[in-house]
C-alpha positions in Angstrom: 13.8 -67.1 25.0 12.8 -68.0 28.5 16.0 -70.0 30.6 14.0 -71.6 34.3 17.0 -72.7 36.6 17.8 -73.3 40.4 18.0 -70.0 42.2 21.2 -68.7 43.6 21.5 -66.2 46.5 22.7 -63.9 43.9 18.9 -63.6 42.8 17.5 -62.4 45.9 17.4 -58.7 44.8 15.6 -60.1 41.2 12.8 -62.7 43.2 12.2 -59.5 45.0 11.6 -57.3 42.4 9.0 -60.5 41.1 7.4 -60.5 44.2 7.0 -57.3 44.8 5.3 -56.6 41.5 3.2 -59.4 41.8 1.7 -59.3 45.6 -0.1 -57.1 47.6 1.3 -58.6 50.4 4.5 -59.9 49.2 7.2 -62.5 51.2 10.0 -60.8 53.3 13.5 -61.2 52.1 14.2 -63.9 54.8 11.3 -65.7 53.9 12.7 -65.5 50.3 16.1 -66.2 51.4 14.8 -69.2 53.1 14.4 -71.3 50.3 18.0 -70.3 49.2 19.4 -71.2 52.1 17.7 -74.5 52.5 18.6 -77.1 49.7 17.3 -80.1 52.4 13.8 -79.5 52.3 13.3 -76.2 50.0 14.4 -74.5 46.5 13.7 -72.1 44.1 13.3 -71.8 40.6 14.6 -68.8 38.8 12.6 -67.8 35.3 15.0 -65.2 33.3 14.7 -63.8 29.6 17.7 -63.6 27.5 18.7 -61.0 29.4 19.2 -62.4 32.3 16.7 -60.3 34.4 14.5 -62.2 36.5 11.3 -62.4 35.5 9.3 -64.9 37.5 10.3 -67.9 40.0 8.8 -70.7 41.6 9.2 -71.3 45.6 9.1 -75.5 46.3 9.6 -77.2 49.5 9.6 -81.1 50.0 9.4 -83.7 52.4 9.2 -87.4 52.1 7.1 -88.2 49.4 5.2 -84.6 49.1 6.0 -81.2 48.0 3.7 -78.1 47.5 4.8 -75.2 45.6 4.5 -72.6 48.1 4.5 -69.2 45.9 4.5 -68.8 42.1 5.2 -65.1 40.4 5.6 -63.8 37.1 6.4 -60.1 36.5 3.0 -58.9 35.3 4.6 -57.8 32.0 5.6 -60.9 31.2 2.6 -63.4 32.1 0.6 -65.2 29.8 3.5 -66.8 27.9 4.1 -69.8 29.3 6.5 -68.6 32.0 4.9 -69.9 35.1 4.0 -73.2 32.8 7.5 -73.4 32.5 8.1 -73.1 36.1 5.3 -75.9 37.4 7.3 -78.0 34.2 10.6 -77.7 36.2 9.2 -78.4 40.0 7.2 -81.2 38.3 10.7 -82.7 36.4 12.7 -81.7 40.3 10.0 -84.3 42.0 10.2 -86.9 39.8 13.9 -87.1 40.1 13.6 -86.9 43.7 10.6 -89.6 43.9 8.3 -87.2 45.2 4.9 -88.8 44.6 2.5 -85.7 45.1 2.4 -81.8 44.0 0.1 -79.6 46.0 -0.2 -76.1 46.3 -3.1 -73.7 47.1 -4.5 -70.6 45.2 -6.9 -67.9 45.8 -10.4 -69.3 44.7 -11.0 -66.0 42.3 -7.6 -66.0 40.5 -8.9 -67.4 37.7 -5.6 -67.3 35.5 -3.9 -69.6 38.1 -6.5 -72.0 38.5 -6.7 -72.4 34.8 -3.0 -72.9 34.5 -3.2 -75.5 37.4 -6.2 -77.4 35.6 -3.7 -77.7 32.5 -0.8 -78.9 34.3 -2.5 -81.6 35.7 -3.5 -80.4 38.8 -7.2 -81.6 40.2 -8.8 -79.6 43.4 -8.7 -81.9 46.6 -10.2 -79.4 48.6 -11.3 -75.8 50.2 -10.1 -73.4 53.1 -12.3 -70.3 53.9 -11.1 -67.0 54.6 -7.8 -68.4 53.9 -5.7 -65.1 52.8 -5.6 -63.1 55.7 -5.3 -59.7 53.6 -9.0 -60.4 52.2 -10.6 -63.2 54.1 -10.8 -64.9 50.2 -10.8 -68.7 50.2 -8.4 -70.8 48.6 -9.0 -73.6 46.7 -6.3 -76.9 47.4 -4.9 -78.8 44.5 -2.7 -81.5 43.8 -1.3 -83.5 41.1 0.4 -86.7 41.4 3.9 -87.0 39.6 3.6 -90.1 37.8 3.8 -88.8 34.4 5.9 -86.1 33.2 4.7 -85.6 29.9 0.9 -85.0 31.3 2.4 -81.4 32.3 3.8 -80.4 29.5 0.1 -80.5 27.4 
């Protein structure tokens, strides 16, 4: 059983591990440790097995009436069941609550895993950014999804 929650500094060395397994360029600590630190205009959602080892978390940050999920990891061992669903499910329940009227984020144009799981949780693409990714000059394709209905992400 999969448990998503709000992040604690006490994760750090877990979202770590995620990222580091995850990313060929993977965030610093601090930039991790950022949206920790931040609960004004950032937060971080922590997936964990019944363990409770860290497994995948979502990275959010919010202003006004927008937010974009800025990164999204699953430990590769663990992805395609429903964990990072579950983590869009909880950002998507955190901006409702908090009025937020909009969802974007941005993905690499040939991860097609992502942009499938985006295209299921109600996301739509609003746009393009060449040579994006700095790593691999790889585009990324812009989506957003309006939060006006809960359930439409949970299909």
């Amino acid at each position: 059983m999969i448990h998503v929650r709000t992040s604690e500094s006490s994760d750090l060395s877990g979202l770590m591990r995620v990222e580091h397994e995850s990313f060929s360029t993977p965030w610093s600590e601090e930039s991790v440790l950022s949206f920790l630190d931040d609960g004004e205009h950032r937060i971080c959602f922590t997936a964990e097995d019944e363990r409770e080892i860290v497994i995948g978390y979502l990275a959010l940050q919010f202003v006004g009436d927008e937010a974009e999920i800025c990164n999204i990891a699953v430990k590769p061992a663990f992805r395609g069941r429903g964990i990072g669903g579950q983590l869009i499910d909880r950002a998507v329940e955190f901006c409702a609550g908090r009025s937020i009227g909009v969802l974007h984020l941005e993905v690499r144009v040939h991860n097609a895993p992502a942009v499938s799981l985006y295209e299921k949780k109600g996301f739509r693409r609003v746009g393009l950014r060449r040579g994006y990714y700095e790593d691999s000059g790889e585009d990324a394709l812009l989506f957003a999804r309006p939060i006006d209905d809960i359930e439409a992400s949970r299909k």
